[in-house]
C-alpha positions as CSV (number, residue, x, y, z in Angstrom):
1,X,7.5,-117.7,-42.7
2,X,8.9,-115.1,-40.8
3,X,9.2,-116.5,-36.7
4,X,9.2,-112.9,-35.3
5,X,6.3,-112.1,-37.0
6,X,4.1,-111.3,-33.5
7,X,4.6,-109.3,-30.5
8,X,6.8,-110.4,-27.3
9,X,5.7,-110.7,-24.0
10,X,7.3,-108.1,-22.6
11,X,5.4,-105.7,-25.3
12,X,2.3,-107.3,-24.2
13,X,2.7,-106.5,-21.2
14,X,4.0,-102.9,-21.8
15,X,0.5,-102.3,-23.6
16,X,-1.3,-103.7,-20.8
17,X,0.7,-101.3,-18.3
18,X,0.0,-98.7,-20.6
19,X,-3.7,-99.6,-21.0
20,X,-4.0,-99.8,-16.7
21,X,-3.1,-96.3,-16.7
22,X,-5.2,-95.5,-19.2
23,X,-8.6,-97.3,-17.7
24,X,-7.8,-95.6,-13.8
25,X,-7.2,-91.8,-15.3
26,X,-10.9,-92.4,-17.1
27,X,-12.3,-93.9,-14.5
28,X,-11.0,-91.2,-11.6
29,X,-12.3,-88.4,-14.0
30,X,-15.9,-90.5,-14.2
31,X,-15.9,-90.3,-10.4
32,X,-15.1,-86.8,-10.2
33,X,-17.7,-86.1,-12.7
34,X,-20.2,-88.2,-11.1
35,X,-19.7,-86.3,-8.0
36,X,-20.1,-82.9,-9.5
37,X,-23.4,-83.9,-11.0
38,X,-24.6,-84.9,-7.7
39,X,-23.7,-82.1,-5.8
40,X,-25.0,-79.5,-8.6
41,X,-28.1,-81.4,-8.8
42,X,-28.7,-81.3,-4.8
43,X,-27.6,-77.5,-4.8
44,X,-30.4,-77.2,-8.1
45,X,-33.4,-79.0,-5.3
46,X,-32.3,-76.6,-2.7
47,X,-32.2,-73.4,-4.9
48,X,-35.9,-74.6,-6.6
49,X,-37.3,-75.8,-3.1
50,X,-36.1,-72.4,-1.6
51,X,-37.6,-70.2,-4.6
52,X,-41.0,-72.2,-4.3
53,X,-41.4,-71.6,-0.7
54,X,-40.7,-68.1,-1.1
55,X,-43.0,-66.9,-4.0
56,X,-45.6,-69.2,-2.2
57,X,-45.2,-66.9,1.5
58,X,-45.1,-63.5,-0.5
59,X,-47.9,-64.3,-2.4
60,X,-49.8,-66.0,1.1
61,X,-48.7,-63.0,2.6
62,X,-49.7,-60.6,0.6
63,X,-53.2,-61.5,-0.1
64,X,-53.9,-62.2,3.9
65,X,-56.3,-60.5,5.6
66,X,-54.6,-60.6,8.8
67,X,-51.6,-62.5,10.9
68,X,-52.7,-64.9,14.0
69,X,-49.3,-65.7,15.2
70,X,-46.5,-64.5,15.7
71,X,-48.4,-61.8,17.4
72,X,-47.1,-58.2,16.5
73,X,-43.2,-57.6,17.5
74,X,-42.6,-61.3,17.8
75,X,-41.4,-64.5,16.4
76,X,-42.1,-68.0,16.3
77,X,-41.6,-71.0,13.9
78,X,-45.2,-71.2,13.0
79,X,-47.4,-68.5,11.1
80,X,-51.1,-69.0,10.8
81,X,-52.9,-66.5,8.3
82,X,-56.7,-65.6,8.0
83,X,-58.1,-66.8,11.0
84,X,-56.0,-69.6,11.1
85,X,-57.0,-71.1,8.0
86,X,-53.4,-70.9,6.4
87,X,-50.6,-72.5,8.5
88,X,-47.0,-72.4,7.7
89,X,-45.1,-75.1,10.1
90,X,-42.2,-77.6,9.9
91,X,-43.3,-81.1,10.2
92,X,-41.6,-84.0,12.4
93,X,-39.6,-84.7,9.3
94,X,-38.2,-81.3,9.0
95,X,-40.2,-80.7,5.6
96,X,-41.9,-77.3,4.9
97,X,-45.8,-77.6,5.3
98,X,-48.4,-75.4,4.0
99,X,-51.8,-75.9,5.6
100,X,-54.7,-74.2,3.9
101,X,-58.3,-74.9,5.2
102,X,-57.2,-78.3,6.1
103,X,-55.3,-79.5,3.0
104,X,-51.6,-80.6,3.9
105,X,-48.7,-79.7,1.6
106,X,-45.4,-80.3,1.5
107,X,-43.3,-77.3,-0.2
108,X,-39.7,-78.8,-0.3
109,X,-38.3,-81.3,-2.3
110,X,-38.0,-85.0,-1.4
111,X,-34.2,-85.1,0.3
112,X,-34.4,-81.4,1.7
113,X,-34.6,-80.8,5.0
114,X,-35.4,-77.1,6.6
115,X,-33.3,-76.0,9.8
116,X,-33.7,-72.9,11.8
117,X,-37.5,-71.6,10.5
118,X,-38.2,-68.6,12.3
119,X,-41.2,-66.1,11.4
120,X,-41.2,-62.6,12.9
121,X,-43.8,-59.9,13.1
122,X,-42.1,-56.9,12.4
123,X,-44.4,-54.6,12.5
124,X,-44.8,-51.2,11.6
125,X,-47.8,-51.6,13.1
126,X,-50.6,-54.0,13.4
127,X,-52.4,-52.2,10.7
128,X,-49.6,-53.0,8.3
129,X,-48.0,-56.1,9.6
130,X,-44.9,-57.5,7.9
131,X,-43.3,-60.8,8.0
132,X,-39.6,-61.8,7.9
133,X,-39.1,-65.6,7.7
134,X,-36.1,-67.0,7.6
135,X,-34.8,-70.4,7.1
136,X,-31.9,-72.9,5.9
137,X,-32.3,-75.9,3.7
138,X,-30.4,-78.5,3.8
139,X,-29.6,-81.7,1.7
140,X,-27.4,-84.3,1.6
141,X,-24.1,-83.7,-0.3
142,X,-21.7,-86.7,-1.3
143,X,-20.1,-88.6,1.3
144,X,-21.1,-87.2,4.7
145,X,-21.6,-83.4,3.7
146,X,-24.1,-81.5,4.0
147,X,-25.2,-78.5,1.5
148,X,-27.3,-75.9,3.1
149,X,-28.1,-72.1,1.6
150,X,-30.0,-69.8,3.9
151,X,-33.1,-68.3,2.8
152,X,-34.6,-64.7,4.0
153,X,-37.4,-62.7,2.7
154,X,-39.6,-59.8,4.3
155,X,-43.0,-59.0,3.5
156,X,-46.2,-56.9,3.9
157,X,-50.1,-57.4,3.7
158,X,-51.5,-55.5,1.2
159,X,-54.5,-54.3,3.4
């Protein structure tokens, strides 16, 4: 039988350097990656939340009959449609709400938050009102930060 038939303990523990090194590279890049996905994900909500909200007002918009508030060649950060019927408004949780004849709903996405919601009658006239809203949504990005994108869109009854 040959005695030096196994490996020594200092090759052991060569392999089990080399193995450490091995298992934190792989686990740093699973971090990393992990982070990505979260952040592209959020930034996904926002960019969906923000398209839904904006189809929803140009198509509100458009098929009004007529603006209650903001009166003409003002702004505000509620807009109430048809006789007040249809409200646009931010709740007490900073989520996007869409009032029609009573019925509550929320627009954004679960983790989004809206900031800075402002609706302005611009005019040309009163016969032909349009509406620029404007808004930022927000969610929460790894760590402490914060991803926002700012939204704007104009639009005009078709009367």
């Amino acid at each position: 039988m040959n005695k030096n038939a196994g490996n020594t303990f200092v090759e052991l523990l060569i392999y089990i350097g080399l193995l450490a090194v091995f298992l934190s590279v792989a686990y740093e890049l699973f971090v990393q990656s992990s982070i990505m996905r979260f952040t592209q994900g959020q930034q996904n909500k926002i960019a969906a939340s923000g398209q839904e909200i904006v189809f929803d007002l140009e198509k509100t918009i458009k098929n009004a009959q007529g603006i209650d508030s903001p009166v003409f060649h003002t702004q505000g950060n509620t807009l109430s449609l048809n006789s007040q019927t249809t409200r646009y408004y931010l709740n007490s949780n900073k989520q996007f709400i869409k009032n029609e004849s009573g019925e509550e709903n929320v627009l954004t996405e679960k983790g989004i938050r809206v900031e800075n919601l402002n609706f302005i009658n611009a005019g040309p006239s009163t016969i032909q009102p349009s509406i620029i809203v404007s808004f930022i949504l927000q969610g929460q990005g790894f760590g402490t930060g914060v991803i926002s994108k700012h939204y704007q869109a104009s639009v005009t009854l078709r009367k």
